[in-house]
matplotlib code that plots the C-alpha trace (Angstrom):
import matplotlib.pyplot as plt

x = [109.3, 109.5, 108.6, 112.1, 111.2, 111.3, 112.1, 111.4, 115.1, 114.3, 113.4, 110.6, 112.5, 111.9, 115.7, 115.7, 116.6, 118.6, 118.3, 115.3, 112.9, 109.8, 111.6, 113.7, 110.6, 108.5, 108.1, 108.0, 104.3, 104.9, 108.0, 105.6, 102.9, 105.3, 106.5, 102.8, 102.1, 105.4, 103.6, 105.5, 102.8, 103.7, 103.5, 100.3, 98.6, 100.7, 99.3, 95.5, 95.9, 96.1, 100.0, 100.9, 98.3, 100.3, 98.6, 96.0, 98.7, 98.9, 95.3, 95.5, 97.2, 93.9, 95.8, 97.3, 93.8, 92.6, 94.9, 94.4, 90.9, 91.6, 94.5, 93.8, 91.0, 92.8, 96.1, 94.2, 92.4, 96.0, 97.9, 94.3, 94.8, 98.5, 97.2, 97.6, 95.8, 95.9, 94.9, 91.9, 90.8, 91.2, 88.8, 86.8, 86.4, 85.7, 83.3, 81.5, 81.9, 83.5, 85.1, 86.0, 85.8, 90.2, 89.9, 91.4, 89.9, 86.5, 86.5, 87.7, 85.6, 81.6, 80.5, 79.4, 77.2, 78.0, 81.6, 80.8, 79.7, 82.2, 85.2, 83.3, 83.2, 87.1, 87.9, 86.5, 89.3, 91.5, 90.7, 90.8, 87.1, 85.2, 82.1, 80.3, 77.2, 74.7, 73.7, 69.8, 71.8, 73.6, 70.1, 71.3, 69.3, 69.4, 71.1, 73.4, 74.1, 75.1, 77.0, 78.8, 79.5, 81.2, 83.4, 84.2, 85.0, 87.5, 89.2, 90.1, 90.8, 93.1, 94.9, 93.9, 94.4, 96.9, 94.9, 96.9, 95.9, 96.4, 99.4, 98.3, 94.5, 91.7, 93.1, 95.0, 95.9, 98.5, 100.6, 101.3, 101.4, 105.4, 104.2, 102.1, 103.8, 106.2, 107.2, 109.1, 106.2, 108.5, 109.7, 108.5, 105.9, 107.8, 105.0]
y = [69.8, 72.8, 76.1, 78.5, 81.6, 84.9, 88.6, 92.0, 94.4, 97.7, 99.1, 96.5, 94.8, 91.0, 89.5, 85.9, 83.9, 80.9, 77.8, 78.8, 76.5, 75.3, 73.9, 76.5, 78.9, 76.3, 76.7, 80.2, 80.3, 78.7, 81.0, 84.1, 82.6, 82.0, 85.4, 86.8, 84.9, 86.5, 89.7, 91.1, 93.2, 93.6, 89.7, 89.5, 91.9, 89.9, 86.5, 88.2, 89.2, 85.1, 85.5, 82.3, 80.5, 80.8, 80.3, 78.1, 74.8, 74.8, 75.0, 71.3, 72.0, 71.9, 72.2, 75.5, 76.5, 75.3, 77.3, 80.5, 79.8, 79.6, 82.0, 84.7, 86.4, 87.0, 87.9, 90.5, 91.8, 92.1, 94.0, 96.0, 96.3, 97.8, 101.1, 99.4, 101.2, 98.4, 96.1, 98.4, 98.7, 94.9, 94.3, 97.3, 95.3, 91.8, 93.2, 95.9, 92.7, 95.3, 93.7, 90.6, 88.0, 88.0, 88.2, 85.5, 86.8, 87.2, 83.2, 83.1, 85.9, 86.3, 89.7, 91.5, 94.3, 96.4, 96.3, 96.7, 100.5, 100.7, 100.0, 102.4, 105.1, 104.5, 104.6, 108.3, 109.1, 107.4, 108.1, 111.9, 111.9, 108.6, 108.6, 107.0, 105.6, 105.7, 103.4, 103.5, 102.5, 100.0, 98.3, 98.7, 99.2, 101.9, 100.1, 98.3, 102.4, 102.7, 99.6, 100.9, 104.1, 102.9, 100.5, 103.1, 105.6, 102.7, 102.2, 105.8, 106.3, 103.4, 101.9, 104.7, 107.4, 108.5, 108.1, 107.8, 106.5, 102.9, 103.0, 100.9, 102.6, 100.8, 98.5, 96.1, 94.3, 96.9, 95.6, 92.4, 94.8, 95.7, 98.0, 100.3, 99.2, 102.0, 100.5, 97.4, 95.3, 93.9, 97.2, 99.4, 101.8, 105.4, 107.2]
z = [76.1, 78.7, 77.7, 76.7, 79.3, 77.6, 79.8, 79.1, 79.9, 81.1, 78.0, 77.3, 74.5, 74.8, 75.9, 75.5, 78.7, 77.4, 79.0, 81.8, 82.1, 83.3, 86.5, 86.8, 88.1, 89.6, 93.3, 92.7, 93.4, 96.8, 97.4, 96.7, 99.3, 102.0, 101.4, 101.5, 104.8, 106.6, 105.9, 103.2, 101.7, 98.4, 97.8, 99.7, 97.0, 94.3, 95.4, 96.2, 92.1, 91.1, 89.9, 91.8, 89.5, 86.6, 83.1, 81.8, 81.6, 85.3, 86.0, 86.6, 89.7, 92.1, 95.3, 94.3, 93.5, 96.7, 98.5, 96.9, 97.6, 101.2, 102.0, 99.2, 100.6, 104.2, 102.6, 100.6, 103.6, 105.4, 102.9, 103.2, 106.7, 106.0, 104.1, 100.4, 97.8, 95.2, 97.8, 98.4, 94.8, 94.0, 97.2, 96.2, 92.7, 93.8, 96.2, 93.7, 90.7, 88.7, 85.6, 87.7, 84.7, 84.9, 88.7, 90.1, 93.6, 92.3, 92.4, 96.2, 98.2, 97.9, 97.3, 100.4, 99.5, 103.0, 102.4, 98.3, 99.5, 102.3, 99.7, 97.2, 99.7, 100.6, 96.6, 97.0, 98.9, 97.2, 93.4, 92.2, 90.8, 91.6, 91.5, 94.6, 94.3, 97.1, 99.5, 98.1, 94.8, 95.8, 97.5, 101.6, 104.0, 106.4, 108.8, 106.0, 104.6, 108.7, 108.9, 105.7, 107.0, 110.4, 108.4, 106.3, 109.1, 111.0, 107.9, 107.4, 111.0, 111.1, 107.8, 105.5, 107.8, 105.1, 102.0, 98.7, 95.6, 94.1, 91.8, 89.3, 89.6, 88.8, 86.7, 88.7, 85.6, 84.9, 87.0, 84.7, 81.4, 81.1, 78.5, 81.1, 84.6, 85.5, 89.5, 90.7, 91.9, 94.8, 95.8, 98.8, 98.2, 98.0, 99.1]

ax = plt.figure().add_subplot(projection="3d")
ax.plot(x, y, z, "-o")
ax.set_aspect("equal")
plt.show()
């Protein structure tokens, strides 16, 4: 028997959707890939989050896993390379293994402990008081603290040239909480 699908109206009250089903949003995984490899941003950080996964039932689906595996770490360095502040502070998390254990990403990129302090020095302009830690800290080397740096440096001079912060902060889970998400996921950013 296929799952009855349940929404939330605008004013978070569950509305029951009669008669949508299982089939009715399958595909939409593959829909939100596609859309992510056009270069639509927004789907790009969606699909980097694991939403195309879908819940424990369709872990059986390996090739869907496969593919995030594959495509999820570039699609999140894209929408990275576009300015996106979420995108920033879900890299900045898989990379720093920051409360990863819901991460679908964590699973898909190693950490990288250069760009770990790069991403950590970009969340300080990012996040109104984040606390950096230092590059003796986080175990670099001099020329690793260097490396860091530079990185750092492009990615201000280029994508995050115009800094803002992430809208759903640190948490990137907030974006699948109805109860604390206040933007349209799909929409552009305002800002």
């Amino acid at each position: 028997m296929e799952t009855q699908w349940r929404a939330q109206d605008p004013e978070n009250r569950l509305t029951d959707c009669s008669g949508v089903t299982d089939s009715d949003v399958r595909g939409l995984a593959d829909a939100l890939q596609q859309s992510a490899e056009r270069g639509f941003t927004p789907s790009q950080v969606l699909y980097a989050t694991g939403i195309g996964l879908g819940g424990v039932p369709d872990i059986k689906n390996t090739d869907a896993i496969r593919r995030f595996r594959q495509r999820a770490p570039d699609l999140a360095w894209k929408a990275f390379s576009h300015g996106d502040p979420d995108a920033a502070a879900l890299l900045w998390r898989v990379h720093n293994e920051v409360d990863v254990g819901y991460v679908a990403l964590a699973g898909a990129i190693d950490p990288d402990p250069v760009k770990a302090h790069a991403l950590d020095l970009l969340m300080d302009d990012l996040v109104p008081d984040f606390i950096v830690g230092t590059a003796a800290e986080a175990g670099l080397s001099k020329e690793q603290a260097a490396q860091a740096e530079a990185l750092h440096a492009e990615w201000r001079a280029t994508s995050f040239a115009h800094a803002r912060p992430p809208r759903f902060g640190m948490e990137i889970e907030r974006m699948f909480d109805p109860e604390k998400r206040a933007v349209d996921l799909c929409a552009p950013d305002p800002r």
